[in-house]
DRENSEGU-127903 format. One record per residue (C-alpha): residue in three letters; x, y, z. Coordinates in Angstrom, 3 decimals, decimal comma, padded with zeros to 6 digits, always signed. Each point is the difference from the previous one (the first is absolute). Layout:
['Ala'; [X; Y; Z]]
...
END
This chain:
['Unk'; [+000,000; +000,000; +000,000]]
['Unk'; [+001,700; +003,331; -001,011]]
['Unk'; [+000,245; +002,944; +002,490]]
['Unk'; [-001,361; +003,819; -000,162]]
['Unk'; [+003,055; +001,845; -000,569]]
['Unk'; [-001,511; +003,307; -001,140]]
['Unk'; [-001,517; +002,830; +002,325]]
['Unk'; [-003,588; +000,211; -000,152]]
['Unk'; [-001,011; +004,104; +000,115]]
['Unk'; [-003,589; +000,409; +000,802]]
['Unk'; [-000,683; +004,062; +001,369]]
['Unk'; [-000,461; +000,060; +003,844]]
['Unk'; [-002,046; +002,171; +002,390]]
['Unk'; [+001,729; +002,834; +001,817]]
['Unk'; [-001,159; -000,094; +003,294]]
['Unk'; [+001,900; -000,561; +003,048]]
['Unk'; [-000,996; -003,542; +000,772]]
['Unk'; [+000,097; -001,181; -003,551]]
['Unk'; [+003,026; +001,237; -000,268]]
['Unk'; [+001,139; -001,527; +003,146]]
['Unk'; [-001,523; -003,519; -000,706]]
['Unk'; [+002,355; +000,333; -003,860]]
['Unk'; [+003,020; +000,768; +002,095]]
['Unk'; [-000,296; -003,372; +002,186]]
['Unk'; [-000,876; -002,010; -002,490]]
['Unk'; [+001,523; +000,132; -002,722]]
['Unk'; [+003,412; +000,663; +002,046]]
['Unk'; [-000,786; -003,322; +001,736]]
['Unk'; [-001,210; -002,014; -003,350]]
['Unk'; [+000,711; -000,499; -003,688]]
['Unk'; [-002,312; -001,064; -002,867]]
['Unk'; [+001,318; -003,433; -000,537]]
['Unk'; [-002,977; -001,739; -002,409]]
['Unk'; [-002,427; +001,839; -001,760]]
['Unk'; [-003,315; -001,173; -002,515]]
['Unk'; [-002,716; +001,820; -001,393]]
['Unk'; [-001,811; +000,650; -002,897]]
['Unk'; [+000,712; -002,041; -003,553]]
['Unk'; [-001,678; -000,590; -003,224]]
['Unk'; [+001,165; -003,249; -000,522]]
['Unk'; [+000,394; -003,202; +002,381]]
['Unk'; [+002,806; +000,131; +002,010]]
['Unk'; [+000,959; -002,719; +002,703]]
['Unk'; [+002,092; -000,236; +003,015]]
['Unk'; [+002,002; -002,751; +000,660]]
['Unk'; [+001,136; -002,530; -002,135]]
['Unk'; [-002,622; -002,383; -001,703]]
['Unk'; [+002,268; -003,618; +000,815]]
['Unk'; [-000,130; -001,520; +003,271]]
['Unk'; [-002,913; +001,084; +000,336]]
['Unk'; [-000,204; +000,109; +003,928]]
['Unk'; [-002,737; +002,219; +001,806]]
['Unk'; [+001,906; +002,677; +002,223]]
['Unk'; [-002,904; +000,148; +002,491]]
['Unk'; [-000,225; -003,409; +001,101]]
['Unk'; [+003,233; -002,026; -001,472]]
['Unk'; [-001,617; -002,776; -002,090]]
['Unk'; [+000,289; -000,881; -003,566]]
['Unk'; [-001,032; -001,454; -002,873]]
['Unk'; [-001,962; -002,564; -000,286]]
['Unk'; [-001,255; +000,194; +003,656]]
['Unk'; [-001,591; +003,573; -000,939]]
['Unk'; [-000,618; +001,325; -003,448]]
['Unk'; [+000,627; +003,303; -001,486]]
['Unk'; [-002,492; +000,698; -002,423]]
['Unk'; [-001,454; +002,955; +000,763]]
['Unk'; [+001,475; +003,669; -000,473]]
['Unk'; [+001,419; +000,937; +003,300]]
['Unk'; [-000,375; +003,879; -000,171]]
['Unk'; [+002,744; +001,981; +002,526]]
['Unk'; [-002,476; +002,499; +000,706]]
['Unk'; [-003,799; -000,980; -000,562]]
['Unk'; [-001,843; +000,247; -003,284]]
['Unk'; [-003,036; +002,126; +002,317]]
['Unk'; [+002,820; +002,802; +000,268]]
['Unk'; [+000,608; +000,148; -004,077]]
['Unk'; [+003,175; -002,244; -000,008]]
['Unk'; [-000,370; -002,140; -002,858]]
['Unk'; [+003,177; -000,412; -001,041]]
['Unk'; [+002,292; -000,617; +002,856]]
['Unk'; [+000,537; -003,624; +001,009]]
['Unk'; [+002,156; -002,356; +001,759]]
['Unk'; [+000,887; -003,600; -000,643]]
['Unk'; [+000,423; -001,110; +003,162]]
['Unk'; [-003,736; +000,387; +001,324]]
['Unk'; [-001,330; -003,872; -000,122]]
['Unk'; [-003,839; -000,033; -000,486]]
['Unk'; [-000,914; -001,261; +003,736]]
['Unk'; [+001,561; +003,346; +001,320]]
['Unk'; [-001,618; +001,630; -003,013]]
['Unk'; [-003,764; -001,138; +001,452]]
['Unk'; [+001,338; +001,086; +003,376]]
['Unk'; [+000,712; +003,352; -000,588]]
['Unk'; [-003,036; +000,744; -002,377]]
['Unk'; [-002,183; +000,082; +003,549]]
['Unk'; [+002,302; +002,766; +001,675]]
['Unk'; [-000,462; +001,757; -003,464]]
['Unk'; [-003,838; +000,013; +000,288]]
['Unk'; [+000,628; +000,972; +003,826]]
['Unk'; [+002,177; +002,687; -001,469]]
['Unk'; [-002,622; +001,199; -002,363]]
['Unk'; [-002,395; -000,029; +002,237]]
['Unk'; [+001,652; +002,331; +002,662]]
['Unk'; [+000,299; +002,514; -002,856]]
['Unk'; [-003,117; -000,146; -001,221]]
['Unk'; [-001,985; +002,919; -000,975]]
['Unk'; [+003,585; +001,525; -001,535]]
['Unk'; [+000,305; -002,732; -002,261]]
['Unk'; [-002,836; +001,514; -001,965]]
['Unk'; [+000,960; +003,336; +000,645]]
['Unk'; [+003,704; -000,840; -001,332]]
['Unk'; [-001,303; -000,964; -003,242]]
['Unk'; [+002,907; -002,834; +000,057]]
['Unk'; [-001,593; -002,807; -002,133]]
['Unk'; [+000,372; -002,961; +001,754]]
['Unk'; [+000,268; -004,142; -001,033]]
['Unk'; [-002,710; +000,344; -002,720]]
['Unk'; [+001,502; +003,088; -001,368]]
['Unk'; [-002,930; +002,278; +001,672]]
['Unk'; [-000,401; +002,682; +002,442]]
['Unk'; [-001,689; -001,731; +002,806]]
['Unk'; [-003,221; +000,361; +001,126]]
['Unk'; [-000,565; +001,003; +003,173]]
['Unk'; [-003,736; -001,118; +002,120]]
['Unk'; [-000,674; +000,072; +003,816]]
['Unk'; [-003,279; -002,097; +000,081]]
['Unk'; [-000,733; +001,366; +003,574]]
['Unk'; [-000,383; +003,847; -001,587]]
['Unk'; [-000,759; -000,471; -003,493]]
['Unk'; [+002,844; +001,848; -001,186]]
['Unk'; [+001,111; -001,048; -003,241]]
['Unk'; [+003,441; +001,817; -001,338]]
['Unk'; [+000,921; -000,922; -003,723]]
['Unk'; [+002,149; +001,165; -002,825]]
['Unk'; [-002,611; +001,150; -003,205]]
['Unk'; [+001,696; +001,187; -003,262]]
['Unk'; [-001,260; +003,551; +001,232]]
['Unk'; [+001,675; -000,448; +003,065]]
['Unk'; [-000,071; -001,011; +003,678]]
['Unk'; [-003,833; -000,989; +001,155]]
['Unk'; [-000,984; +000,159; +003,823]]
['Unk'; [-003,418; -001,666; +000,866]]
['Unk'; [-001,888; +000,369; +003,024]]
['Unk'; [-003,452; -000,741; +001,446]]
['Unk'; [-001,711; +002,938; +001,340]]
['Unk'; [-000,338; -000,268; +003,577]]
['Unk'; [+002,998; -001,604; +000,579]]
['Unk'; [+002,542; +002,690; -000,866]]
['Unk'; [+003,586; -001,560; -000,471]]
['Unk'; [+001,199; +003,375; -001,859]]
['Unk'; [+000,057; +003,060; +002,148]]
['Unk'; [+001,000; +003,496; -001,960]]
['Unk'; [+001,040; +002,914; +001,355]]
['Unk'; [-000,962; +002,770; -002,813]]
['Unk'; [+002,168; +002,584; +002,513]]
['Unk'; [+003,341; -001,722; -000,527]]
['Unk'; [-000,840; -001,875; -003,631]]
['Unk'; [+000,632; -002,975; +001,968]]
['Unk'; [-002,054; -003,587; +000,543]]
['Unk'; [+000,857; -002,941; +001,994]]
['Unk'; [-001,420; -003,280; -000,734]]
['Unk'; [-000,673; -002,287; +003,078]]
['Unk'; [-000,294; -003,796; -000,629]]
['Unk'; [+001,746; -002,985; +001,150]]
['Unk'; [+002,570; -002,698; -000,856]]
['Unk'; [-000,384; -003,133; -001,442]]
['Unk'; [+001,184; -002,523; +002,727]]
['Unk'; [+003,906; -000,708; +000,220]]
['Unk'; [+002,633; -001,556; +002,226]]
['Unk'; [+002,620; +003,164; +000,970]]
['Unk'; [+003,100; -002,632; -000,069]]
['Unk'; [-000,617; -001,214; -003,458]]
['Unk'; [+001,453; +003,509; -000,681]]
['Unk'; [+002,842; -000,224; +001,828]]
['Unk'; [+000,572; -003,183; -001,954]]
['Unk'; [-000,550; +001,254; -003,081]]
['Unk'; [+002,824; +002,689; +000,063]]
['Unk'; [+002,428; -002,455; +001,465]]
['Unk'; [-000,622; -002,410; -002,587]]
['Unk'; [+000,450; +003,515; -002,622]]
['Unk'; [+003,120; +000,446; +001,711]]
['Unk'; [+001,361; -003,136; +000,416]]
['Unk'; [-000,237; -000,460; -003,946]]
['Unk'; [+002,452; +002,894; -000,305]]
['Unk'; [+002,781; -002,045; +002,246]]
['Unk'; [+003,149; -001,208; -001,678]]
['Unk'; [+000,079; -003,691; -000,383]]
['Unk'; [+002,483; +000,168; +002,305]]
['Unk'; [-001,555; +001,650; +002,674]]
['Unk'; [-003,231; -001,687; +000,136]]
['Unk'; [+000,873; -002,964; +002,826]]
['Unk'; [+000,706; +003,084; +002,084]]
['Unk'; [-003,518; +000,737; +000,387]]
['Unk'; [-001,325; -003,584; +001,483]]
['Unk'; [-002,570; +001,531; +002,362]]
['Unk'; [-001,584; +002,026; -003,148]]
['Unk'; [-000,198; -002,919; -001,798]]
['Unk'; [-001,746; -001,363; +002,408]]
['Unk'; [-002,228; +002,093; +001,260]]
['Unk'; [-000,989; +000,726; -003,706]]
['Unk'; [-001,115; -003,515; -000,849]]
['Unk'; [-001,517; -001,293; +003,093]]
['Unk'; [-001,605; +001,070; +003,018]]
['Unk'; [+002,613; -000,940; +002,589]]
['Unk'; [+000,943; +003,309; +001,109]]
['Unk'; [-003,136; +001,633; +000,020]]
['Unk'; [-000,621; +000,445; +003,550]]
['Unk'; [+003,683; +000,706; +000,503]]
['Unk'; [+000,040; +002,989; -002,602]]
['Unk'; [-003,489; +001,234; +001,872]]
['Unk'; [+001,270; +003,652; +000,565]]
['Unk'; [+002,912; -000,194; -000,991]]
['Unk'; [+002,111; +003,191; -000,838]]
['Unk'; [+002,252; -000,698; -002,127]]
['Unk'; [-002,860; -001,336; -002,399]]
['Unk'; [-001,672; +003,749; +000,407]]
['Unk'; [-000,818; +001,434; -003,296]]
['Unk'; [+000,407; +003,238; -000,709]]
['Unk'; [-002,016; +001,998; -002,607]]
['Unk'; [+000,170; +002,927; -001,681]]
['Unk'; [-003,560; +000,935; -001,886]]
['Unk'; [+000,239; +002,563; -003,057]]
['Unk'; [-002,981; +001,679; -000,777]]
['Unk'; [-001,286; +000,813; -003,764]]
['Unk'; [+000,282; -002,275; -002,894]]
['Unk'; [+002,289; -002,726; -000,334]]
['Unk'; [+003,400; +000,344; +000,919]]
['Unk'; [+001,299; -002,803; -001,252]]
['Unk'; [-002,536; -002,078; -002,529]]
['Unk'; [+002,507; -002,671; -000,148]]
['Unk'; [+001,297; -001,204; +003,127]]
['Unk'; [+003,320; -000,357; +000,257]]
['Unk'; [+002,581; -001,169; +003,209]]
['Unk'; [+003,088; +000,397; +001,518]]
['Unk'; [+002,700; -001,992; +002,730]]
['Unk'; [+002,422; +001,810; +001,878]]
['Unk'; [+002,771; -001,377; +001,738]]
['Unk'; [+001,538; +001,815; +003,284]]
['Unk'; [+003,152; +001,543; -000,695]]
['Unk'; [+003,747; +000,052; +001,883]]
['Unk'; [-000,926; +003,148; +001,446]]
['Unk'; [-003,391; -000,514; +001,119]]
['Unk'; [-000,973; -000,683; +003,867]]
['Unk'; [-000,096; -003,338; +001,549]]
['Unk'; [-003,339; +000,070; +001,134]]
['Unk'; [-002,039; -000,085; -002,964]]
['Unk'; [-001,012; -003,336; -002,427]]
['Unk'; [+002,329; -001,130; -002,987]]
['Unk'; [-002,634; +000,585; -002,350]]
['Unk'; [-002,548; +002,459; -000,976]]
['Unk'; [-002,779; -000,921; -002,658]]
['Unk'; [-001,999; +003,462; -001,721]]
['Unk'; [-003,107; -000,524; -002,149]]
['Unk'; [-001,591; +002,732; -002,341]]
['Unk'; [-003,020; -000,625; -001,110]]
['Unk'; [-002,830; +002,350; -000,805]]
['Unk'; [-000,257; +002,600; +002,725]]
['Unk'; [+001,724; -001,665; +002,410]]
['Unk'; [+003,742; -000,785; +001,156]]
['Unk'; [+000,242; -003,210; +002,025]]
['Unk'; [+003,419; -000,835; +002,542]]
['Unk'; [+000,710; -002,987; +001,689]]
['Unk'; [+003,139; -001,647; +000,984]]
['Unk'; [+001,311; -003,277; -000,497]]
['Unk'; [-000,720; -001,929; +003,919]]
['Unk'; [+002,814; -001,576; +001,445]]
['Unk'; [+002,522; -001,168; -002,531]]
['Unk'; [+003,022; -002,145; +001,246]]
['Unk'; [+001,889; +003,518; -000,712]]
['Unk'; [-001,656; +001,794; +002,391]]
['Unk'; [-000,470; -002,798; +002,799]]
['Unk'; [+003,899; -000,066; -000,254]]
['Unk'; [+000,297; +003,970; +000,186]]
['Unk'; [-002,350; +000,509; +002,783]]
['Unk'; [+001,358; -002,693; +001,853]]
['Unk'; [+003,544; +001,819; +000,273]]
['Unk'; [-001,677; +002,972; +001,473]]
['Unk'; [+001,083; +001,263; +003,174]]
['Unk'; [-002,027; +000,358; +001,916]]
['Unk'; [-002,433; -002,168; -001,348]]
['Unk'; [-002,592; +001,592; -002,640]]
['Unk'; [-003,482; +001,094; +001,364]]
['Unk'; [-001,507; +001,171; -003,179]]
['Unk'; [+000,785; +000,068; -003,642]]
['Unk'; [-000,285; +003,488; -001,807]]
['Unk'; [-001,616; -000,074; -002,954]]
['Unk'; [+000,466; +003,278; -002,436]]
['Unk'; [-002,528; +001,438; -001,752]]
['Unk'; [-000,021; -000,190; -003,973]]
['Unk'; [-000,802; +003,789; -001,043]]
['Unk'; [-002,766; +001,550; -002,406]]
['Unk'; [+001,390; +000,354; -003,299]]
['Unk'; [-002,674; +001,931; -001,897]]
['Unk'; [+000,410; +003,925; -001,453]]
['Unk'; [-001,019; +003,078; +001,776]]
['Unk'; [-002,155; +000,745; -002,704]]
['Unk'; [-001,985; -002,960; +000,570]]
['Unk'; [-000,735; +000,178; +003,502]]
['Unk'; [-000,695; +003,664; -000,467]]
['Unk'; [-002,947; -000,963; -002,105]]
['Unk'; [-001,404; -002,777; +000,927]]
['Unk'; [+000,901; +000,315; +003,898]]
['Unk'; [+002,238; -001,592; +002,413]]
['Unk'; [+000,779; -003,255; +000,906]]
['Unk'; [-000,120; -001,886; +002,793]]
['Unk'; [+002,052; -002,844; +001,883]]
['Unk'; [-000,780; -002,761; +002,528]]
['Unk'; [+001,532; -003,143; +002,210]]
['Unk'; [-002,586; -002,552; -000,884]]
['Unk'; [+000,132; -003,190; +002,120]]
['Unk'; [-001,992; -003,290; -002,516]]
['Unk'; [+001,673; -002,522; +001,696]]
['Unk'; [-003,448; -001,255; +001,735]]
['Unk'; [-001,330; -003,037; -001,740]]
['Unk'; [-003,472; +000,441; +000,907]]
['Unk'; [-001,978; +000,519; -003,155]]
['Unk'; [-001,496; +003,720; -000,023]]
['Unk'; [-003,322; +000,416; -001,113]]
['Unk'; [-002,325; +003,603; -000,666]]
['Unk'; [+002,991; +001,933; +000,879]]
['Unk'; [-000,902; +003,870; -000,270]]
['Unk'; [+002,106; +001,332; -003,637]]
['Unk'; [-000,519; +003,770; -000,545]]
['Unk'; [+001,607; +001,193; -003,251]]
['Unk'; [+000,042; +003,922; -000,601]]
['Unk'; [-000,513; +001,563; -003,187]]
['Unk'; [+000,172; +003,626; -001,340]]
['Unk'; [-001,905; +001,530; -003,048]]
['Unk'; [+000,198; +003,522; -001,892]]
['Unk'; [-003,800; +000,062; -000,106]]
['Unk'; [-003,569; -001,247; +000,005]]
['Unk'; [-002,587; -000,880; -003,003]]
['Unk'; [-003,130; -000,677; +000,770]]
['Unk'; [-001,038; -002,428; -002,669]]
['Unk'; [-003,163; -001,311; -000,424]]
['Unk'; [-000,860; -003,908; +000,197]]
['Unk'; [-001,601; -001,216; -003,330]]
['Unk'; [-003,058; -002,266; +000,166]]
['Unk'; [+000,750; -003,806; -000,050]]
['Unk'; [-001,807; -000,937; -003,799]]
['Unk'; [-003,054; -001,329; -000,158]]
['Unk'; [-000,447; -003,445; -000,668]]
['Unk'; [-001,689; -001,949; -002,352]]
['Unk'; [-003,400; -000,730; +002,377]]
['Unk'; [-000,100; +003,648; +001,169]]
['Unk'; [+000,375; +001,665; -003,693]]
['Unk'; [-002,828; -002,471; -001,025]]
['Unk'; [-001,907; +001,382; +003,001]]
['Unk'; [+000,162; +003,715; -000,661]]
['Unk'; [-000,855; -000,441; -003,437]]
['Unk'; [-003,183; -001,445; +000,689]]
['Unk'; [-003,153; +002,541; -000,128]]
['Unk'; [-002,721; -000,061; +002,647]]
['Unk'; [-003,933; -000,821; -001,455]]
END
């Protein structure tokens, strides 16, 4: 697997603490693997043995038939594939996608990223009625009257749409962008990460990981239109310079309107590392990524925002509150056309009374 040698230059806030967060990180970590967008099929790995990186086995005990995307097809990667994804952790990881869908819900819609059929999703809460679909005119929001999902604020030329999530499992997240990240790994780095390997393809550390920190994942959320219509991801690698306290590894994922950071959980690296410390370690730092976005884009569409979120429960969520703002230049009242007669009625009105 070839490494990122160039410097990637994306524009960068000015403020104080983005400016701060660019200083530690990127003095503490180098781009060391890099993928994103491609017209044509392009594969990591290497397509003989064909041995799945996620749980060791081989052919024939598993197959590998299906096309393993890196990043998945619901986020606009088509092209970008591995060989060494067998088809058993293939099935596997298709569940924490729909979990992953799921938890974004609404914004999938609203993202206009066409998903695995090559559509904008739909979007339906059958609790509200509200129905959100992409028309060739544009975006359509349905409601029921009564029930009022869409609040507007004429004042600010603002609305905020209040609906739920479809039901998901927060740690199928967390597994998701490990199993991202661990694609990126070096061949010869990958029996490093045992424990991620693990914990990606089995349940055995699930009520281990249950609040863990080091899994915390930290988002940055972009407002506007897409970003980043193609996603595209990133490994960094702690440098000689950087403190000991913080993890090997770093993973970064654009996609849409959102940055996602999570590093790489106890590698036989960092168990070594930490061990040495004196006095012993009490908690691992973990550096936040920065915004990379213009000026001139958070100037008109507004600023972002950035949370800690913990998903490492395993409990399946279900009618979680999702409240997604929107802004508007102005209102047209347009009228609602008639639904067409149909054949019975038009019969009816034609007919003349004695």
């Amino acid at each position: 697997m070839s490494r990122i040698t160039k410097t990637l230059k994306l524009p960068m806030p000015a403020d104080a603490v983005n400016q701060q967060r660019a200083k530690q990180f990127f003095g503490a970590y180098d781009c060391e693997m890099m993928v994103g967008p491609s017209d044509t099929p392009f594969y990591l790995g290497t397509p003989t043995p064909r041995i799945c990186r996620f749980c060791g086995k081989s052919e024939p005990e598993v197959s590998f038939r299906k096309d393993a995307h890196v990043m998945p097809d619901f986020m606009g990667n088509r092209n970008i594939l591995s060989h060494f994804e067998c088809d058993t952790c293939n099935a596997l990881f298709a569940k924490y996608e729909d979990s992953f869908a799921n938890y974004l819900g609404l914004a999938r819609t609203f993202n206009q990223i066409k998903g695995k059929n090559r559509k904008v999703p739909k979007f339906k809460d059958n609790k509200t009625g509200l129905e959100v679909s992409m028309e060739a005119e544009g975006l359509h929001i349905k409601t029921i009257q009564g029930q009022d999902p869409l609040v507007i604020d004429e004042a600010t030329n603002s609305a905020q749409l209040i609906t739920t999530r479809p039901s998901y499992v927060p740690i199928h997240l967390v597994k998701l962008l490990l199993k991202m990240a661990l694609c990126l790994l070096d061949e010869s780095e990958v029996n490093d990460y045992r424990w991620a390997r693990e914990f990606i393809t089995s349940e055995v550390h699930d009520e281990a990981a249950q609040g863990m920190g080091i899994l915390s994942v930290m988002l940055h959320s972009v407002s506007g239109p897409p970003v980043f219509p193609a996603p595209f991801a990133q490994l960094y690698t702690r440098n000689a310079s950087a403190p000991a306290e913080i993890p090997e590894k770093m993973f970064v994922l654009y996609y849409a309107n959102y940055y996602f950071q999570l590093a790489l959980p106890f590698s036989r690296v960092d168990k070594v590392r930490f061990l040495g410390i004196t006095p012993p370690l009490q908690s691992i730092d973990l550096p936040v990524f920065p915004l990379l976005i213009g000026e001139t884009w958070l100037a008109e569409y507004g600023p972002a925002t950035f949370r800690r979120v913990d998903f490492t429960s395993n409990q399946k969520r279900k009618g979680e509150e999702h409240r997604f703002s929107l802004a508007f230049d102005k209102m047209i009242e347009v009228p609602i056309k008639p639904e067409p007669p149909n054949d019975a009625s038009q019969s009816a009105n034609d007919v003349k009374p004695a």
